[in-house]
N, C-alpha and C positions, 0 to 999 in steps of 0.2 A: 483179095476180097472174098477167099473161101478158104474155109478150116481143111477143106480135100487135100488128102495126102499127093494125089495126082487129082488135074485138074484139066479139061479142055479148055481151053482160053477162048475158042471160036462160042462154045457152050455160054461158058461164064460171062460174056459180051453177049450174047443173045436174051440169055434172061435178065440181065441188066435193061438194056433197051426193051426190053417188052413190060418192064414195071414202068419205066422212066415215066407213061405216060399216065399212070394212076394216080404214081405221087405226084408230078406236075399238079395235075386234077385237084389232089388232094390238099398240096400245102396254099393252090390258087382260093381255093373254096372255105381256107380258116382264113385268107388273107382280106380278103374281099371283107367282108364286114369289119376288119380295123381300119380298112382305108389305105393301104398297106400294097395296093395293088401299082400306082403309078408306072409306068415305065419310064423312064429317062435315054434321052438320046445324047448322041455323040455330044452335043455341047451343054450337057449336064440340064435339061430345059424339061421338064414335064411332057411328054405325047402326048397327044390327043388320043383316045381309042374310043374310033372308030365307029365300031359297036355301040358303044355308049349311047354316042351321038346320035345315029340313028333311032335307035331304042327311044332316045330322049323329045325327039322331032316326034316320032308317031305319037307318044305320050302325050304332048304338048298340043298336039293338034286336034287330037280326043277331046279334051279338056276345053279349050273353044271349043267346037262342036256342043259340047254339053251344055257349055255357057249359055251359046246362041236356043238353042233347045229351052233351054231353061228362060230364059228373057224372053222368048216367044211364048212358054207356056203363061209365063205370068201376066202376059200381054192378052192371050187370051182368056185367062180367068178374069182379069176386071172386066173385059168385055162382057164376059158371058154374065156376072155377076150383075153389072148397070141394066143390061136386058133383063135380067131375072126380075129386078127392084121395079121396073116398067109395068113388066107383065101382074106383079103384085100390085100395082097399083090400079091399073085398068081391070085389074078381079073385085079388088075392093070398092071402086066409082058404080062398077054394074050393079 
């Protein structure tokens, strides 16, 4: 794995292992957006990961949240709007 005429094998296994984790990094991060990432277990089946799933729960839960936010805002804009329509009327009777 080296053009050295003499080579440390202990060396040459050390900087191996210390890239290993860049390129992991690396070929994960062009794989990731083809979809490309899966893992497959012993009986050839799709994993779950993990990560995902959680990432995907807190997302999801955000999103209600906003819903409910949202529905109650617009629960309080007709409200506030039928009192506005009131208040202009009893301006205009005076």
């Amino acid at each position: 794995m080296t053009t050295a005429a003499e080579a440390n094998a202990v060396e040459v296994a050390r900087t191996y292992f210390r890239r290993w984790n860049c390129q992991e990094n690396a070929i994960r991060d062009w794989l990731i957006p083809l979809n490309l990432d899966t893992n497959q277990g012993y009986a050839k089946e799709p994993v779950v990961n993990s990560e995902l799933v959680k990432q995907r729960t807190v997302l999801e839960k955000r999103v209600a949240h906003v819903h409910r936010l949202a529905a109650e805002s617009r629960k309080r804009l007709r409200q506030m709007r039928a009192s506005n329509q009131v208040r202009e009327q009893q301006v205009v009777i005076s």
